[in-house]
C-alpha positions as CSV (number, residue, x, y, z in Angstrom):
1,X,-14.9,13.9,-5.5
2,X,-13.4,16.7,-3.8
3,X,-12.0,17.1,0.0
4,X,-10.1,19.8,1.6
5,X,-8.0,20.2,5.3
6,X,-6.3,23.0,6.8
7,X,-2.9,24.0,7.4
8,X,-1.6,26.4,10.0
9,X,1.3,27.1,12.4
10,X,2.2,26.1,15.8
11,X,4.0,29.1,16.5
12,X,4.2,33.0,15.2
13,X,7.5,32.8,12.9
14,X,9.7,36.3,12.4
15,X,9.5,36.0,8.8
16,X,7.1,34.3,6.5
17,X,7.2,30.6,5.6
18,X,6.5,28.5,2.6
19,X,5.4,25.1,2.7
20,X,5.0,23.6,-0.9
21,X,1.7,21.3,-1.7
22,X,1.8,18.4,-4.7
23,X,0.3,15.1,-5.3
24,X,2.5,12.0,-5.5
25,X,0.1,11.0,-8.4
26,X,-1.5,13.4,-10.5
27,X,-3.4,10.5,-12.5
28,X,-5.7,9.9,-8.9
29,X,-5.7,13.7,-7.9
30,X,-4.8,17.2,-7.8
31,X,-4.1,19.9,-5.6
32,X,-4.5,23.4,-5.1
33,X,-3.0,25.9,-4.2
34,X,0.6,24.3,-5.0
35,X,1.8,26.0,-1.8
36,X,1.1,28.3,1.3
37,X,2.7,31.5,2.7
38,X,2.4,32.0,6.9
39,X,3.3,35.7,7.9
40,X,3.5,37.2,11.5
41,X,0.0,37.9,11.1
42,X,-2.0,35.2,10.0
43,X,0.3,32.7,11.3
44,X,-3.0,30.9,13.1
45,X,-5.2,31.5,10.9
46,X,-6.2,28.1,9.0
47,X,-5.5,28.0,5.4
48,X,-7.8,25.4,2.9
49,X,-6.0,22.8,0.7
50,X,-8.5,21.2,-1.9
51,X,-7.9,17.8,-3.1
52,X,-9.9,16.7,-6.3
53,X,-10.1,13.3,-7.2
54,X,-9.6,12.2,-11.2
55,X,-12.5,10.5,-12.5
56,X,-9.8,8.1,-14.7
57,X,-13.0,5.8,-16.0
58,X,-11.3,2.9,-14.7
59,X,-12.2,-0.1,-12.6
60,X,-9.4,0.2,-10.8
61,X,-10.6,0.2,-7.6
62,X,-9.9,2.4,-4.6
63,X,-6.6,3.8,-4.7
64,X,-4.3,5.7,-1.9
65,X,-2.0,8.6,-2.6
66,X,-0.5,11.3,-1.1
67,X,-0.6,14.8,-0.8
68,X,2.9,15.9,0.0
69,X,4.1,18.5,2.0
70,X,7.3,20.1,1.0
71,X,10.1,21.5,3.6
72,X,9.1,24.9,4.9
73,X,11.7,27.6,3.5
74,X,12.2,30.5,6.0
75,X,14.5,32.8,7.3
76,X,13.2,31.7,10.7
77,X,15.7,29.2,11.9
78,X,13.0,27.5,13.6
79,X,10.8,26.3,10.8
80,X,13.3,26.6,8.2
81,X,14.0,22.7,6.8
82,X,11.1,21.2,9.1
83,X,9.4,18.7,6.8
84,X,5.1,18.8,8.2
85,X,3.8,15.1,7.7
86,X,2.3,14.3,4.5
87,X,-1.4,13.7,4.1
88,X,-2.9,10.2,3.0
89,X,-5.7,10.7,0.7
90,X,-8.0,7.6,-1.5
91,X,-9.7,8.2,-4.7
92,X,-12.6,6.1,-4.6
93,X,-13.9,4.1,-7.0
94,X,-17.5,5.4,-8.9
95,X,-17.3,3.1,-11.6
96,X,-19.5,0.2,-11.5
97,X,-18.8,-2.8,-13.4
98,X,-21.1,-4.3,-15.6
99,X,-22.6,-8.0,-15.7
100,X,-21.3,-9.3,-19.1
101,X,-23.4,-11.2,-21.8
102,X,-22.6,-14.9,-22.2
103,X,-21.6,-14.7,-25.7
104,X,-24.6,-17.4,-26.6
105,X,-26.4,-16.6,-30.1
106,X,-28.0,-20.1,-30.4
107,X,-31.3,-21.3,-29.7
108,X,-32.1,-24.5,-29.0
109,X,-35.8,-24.4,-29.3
110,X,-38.4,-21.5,-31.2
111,X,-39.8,-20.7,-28.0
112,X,-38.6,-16.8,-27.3
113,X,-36.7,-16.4,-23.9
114,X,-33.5,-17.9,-24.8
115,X,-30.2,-16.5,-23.6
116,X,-29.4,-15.0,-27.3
117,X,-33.3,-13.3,-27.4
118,X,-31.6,-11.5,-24.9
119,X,-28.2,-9.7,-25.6
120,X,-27.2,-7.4,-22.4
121,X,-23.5,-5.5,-22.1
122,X,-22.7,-8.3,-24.9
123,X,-18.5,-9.3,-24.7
124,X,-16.1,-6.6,-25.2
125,X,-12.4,-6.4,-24.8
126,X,-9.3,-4.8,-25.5
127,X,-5.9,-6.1,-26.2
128,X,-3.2,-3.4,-24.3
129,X,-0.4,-5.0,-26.2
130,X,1.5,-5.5,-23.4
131,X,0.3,-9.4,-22.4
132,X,-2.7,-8.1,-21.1
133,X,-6.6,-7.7,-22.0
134,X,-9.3,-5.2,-20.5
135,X,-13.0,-6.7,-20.3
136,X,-14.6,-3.2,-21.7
137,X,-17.9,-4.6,-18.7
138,X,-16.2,-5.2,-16.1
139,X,-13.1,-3.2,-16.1
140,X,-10.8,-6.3,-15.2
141,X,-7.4,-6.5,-16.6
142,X,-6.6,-9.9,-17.6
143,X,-3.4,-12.1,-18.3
144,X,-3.6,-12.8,-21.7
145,X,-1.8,-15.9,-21.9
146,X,-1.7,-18.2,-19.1
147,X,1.9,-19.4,-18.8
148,X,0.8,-23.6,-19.7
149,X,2.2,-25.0,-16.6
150,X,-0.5,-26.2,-13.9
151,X,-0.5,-26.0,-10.4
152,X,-1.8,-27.0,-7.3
153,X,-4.6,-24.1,-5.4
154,X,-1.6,-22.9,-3.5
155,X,1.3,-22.1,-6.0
156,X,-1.2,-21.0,-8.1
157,X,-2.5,-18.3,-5.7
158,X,1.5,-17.7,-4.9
159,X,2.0,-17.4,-8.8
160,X,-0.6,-14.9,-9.4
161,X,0.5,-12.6,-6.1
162,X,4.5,-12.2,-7.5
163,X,3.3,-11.6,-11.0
164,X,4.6,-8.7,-12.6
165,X,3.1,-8.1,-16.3
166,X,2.3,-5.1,-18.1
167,X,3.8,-3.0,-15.7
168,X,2.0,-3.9,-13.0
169,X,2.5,-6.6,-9.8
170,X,-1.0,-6.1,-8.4
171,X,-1.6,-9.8,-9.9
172,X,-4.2,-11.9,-7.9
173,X,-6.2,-15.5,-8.5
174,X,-9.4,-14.2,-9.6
175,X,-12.8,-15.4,-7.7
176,X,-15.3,-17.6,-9.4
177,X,-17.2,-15.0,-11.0
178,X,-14.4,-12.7,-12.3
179,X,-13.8,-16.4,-13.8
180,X,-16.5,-17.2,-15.3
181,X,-17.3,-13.7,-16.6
182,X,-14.7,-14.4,-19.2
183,X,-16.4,-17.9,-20.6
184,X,-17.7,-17.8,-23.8
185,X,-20.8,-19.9,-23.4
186,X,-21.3,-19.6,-27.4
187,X,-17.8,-21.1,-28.5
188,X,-16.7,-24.9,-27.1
189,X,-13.2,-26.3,-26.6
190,X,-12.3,-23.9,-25.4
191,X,-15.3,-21.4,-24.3
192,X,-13.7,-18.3,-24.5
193,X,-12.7,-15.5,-27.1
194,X,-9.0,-17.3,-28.1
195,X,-8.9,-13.8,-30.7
196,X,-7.8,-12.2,-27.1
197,X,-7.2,-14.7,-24.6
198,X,-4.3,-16.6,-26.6
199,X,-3.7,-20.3,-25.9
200,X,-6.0,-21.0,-23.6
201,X,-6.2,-24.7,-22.3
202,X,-9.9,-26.9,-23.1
203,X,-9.2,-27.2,-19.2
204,X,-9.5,-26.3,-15.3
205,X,-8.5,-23.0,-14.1
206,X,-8.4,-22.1,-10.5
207,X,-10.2,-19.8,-8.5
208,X,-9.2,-18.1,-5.7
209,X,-12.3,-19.2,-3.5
210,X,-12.0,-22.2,-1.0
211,X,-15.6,-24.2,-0.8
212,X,-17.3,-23.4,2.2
213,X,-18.1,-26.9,2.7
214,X,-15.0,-28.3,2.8
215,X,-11.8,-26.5,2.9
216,X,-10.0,-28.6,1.6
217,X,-11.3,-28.1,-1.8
218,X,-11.6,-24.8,-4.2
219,X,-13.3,-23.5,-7.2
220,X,-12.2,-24.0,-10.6
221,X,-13.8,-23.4,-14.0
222,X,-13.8,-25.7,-16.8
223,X,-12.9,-24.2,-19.9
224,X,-13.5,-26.5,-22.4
225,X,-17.8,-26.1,-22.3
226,X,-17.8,-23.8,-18.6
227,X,-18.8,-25.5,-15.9
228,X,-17.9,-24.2,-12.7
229,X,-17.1,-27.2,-10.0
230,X,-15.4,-27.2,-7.2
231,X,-12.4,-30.0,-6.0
232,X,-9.7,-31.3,-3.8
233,X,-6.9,-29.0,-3.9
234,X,-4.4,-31.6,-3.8
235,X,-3.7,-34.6,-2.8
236,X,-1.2,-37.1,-1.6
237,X,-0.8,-38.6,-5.0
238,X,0.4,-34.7,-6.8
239,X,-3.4,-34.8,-8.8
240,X,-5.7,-32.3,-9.1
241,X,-3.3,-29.2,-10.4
242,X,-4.6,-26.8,-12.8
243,X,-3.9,-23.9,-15.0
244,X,-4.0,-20.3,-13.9
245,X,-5.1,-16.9,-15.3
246,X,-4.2,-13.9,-13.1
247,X,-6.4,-10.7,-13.0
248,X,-5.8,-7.3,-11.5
249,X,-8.5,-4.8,-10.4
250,X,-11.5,-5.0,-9.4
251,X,-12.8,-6.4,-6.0
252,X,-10.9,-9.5,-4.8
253,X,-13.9,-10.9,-2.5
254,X,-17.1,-9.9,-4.7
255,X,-17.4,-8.2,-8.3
256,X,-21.6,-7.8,-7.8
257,X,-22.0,-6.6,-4.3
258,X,-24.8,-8.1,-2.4
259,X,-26.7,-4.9,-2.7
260,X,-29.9,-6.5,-2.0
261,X,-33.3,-4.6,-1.7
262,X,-36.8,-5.7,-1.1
263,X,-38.9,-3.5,-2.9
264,X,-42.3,-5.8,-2.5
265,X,-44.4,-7.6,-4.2
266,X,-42.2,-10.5,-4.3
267,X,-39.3,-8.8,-6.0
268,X,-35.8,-7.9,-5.1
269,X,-33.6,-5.5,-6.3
270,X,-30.1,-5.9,-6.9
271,X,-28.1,-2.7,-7.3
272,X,-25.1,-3.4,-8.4
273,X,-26.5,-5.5,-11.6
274,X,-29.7,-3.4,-12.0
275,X,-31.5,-6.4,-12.1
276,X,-34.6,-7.1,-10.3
277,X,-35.3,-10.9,-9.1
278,X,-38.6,-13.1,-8.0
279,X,-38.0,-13.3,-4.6
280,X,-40.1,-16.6,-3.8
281,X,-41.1,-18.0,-7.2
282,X,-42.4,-21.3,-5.3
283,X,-41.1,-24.9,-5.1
284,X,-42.7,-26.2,-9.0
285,X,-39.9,-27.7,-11.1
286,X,-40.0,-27.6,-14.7
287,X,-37.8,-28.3,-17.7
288,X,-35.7,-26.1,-20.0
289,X,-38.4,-25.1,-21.8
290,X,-41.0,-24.8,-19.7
291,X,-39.2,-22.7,-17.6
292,X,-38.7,-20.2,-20.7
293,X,-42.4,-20.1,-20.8
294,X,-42.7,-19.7,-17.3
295,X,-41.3,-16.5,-17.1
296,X,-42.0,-15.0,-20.4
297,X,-45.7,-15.3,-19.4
298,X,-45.2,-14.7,-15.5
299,X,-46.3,-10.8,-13.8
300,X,-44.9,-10.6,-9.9
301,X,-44.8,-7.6,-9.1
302,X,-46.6,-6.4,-11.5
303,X,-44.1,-6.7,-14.3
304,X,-44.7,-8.0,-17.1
305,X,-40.9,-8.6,-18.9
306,X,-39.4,-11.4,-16.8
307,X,-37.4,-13.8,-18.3
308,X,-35.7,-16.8,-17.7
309,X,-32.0,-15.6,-16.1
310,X,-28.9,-16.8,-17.9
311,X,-26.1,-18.5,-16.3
312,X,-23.9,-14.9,-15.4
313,X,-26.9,-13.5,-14.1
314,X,-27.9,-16.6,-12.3
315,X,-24.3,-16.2,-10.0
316,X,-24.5,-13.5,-9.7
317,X,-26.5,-13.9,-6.6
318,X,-24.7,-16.9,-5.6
319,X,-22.8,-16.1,-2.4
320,X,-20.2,-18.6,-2.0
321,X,-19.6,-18.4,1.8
322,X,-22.7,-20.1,2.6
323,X,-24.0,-23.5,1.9
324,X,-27.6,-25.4,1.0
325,X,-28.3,-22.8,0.0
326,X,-25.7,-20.6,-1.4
327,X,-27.7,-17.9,-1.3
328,X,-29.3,-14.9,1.5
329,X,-32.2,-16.5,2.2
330,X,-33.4,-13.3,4.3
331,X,-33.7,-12.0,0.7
332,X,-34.3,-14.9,-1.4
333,X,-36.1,-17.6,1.3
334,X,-37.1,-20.9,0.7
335,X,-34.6,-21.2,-2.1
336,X,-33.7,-24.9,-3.0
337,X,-30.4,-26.3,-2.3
338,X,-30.4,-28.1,-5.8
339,X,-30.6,-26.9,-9.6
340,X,-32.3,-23.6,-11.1
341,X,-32.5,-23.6,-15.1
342,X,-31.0,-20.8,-16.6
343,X,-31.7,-20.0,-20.6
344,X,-28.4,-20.8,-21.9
345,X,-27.5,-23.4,-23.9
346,X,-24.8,-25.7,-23.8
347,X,-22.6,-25.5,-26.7
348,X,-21.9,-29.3,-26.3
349,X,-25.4,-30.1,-27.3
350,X,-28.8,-28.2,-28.1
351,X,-30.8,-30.8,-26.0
352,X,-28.3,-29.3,-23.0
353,X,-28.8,-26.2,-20.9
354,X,-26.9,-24.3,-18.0
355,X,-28.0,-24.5,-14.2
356,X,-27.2,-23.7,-11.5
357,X,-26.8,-25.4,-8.2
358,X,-27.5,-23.6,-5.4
359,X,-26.5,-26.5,-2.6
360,X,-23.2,-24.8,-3.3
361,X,-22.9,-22.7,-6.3
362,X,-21.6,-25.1,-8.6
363,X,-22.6,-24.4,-12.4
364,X,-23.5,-27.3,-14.4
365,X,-25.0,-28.7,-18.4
366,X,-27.7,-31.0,-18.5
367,X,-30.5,-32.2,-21.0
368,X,-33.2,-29.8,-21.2
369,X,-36.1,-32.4,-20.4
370,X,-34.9,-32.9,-17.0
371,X,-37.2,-31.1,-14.2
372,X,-35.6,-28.0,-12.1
373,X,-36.5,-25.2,-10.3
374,X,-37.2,-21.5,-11.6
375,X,-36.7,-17.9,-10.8
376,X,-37.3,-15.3,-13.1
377,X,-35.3,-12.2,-13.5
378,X,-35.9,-8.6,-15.2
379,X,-34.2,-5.6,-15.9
380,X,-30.4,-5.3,-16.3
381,X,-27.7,-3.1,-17.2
């Protein structure tokens, strides 16, 4: 984007003065003109300075920088040497992240509907070479290797905050979703890609979320299938410490804003996915594979490609600061507080699936024959 402001003087000056203009980092945005002249003439008259933003393609977030003003050179002892204030100036972020696939390519049945019938902003990263990997979807940077030591919640959080790795200290305990949008729900012991995230532990990594319901507890994620649970932070016998993977970018409180928007006919949109949900899809339960059916054949709205969600998309909508249910329910009322199938499989078994609880927005595996609830989704990035 661009912005501008003025500059002019306070006072007519005897000679002319120059003020010089620059950005303390080029790589968020530029200026011109790289300085401005004041005579005895135009002394009040307001002269433009135009910022421009760099469009650097990363999910960085927004970032602050300044546009300095230099010390005003003059033959006029009274503005020569006077330093004007600098200006703050942000550089916004336009880039939107993207909802990553689960990595699934099995089927557990041959009715069509399955996570891998569907392959949406499938994994990507890149390995920086510097003990760090960027997810190509969402724009994260990622500690490559955790350092194997586990923590209690709060070390871990003061672990991730004095981090400094790959040239960078920004380091923070990433939130559920940032956490789970790494699992692999196609590989096992550990689910995750280990060809970029090196060494990573068939174990509990924290979150950075405390459960709503009792604050005594956090989020973690499982990585040895990728259930997402939530537990005591510590306790009085030293249990309950985990391992830790630092991120840096992004939005600390929510990756997928809760962009919400009823369009009608049962269906809501959700911006910052591009996905479009059933609003009220009723209170009939159903197992795994009726609940592929289910929305395969279902039309709200008029649509005709629904589908059964997987587990990413499913949390996406999960908002973990309220409770039975985790969910708006000005947006998505009458939602259950208990289990909604997704279409993934569980790599631990092929009579297993994913859900998702929305009591609290705990992600679980369970056989495929047991009966939950349902809502469909469409669309997607």
């Amino acid at each position: 984007g661009i912005a501008s402001f003025t500059i002019k003087l306070n006072c007519q000056p005897n000679a002319d003065v120059t003020i010089g203009i620059s950005s303390n980092d080029s790589s968020e945005g530029n200026v011109n003109p790289s300085s401005l002249t004041f005579t005895s003439d135009d002394w009040v008259t307001n002269q433009a300075v135009t910022v421009t933003g760099v469009d650097d393609f990363d999910f960085d977030g927004d970032q602050n920088y300044m546009i300095v003003l230099g010390v005003a050179t003059s033959t006029d002892l009274n503005y020569q040497g006077i330093n004007p204030a600098d200006v703050s100036v942000t550089n916004t972020e336009d880039e939107a992240p993207l909802l990553p696939d689960t990595g699934q390519t099995t089927s557990r049945t041959y009715t069509f509907g399955e996570d891998h019938d569907y392959a949406i902003n499938s994994p990507s990263y890149v390995d920086n070479n510097n003990g760090t990997v960027t997810d190509n979807n969402t724009g994260l940077v990622w500690q490559q290797s955790d350092d194997n030591e586990i923590r209690h919640w709060d070390p871990a959080v003061s672990y991730c905050q004095n981090l400094t790795l790959g040239s960078h200290s920004d380091w923070r305990l990433p939130n559920p979703k940032e956490l789970q949008s790494i699992v692999d729900y196609g590989q096992r012991e550990p689910a995750i890609d280990t060809a970029f995230f090196i060494g990573t532990e068939s174990s509990d990594y924290w979150s950075s979320t405390t459960s709503v319901f009792d604050t005594l507890r956090a989020w973690y994620v499982d990585f040895t299938y990728g259930d997402l649970v939530s537990f005591y932070k510590i306790n009085s016998w030293g249990m309950y410490a985990r391992y830790v993977r630092c991120v840096r970018g992004g939005s600390e409180s929510n990756i997928w804003t809760f962009d919400f928007l009823n369009i009608g006919g049962n269906v809501i949109s959700h911006g910052s996915t591009k996905l479009m949900w059933q609003k009220d899809p009723g209170s009939t339960t159903r197992n795994g594979k009726q609940a592929v059916t289910y929305c395969e054949e279902e039309s709200t709205g008029g649509y005709t490609d629904w589908r059964l969600p997987n587990i990413k998309e499913l949390q996406s909508i999960v908002d973990f600061e309220l409770f039975q249910p985790s969910i708006n329910a000005t947006y998505f009322p009458n939602t259950e507080p208990s289990g909604y199938w997704s279409s993934t499989p569980c790599a631990c078994s092929l009579a297993m699936a994913w859900y998702l609880d929305f009591s609290a927005g705990g992600v679980f595996g369970y056989f495929t024959k047991d009966q939950r609830y349902v809502r469909c989704v469409r669309g997607g990035q």
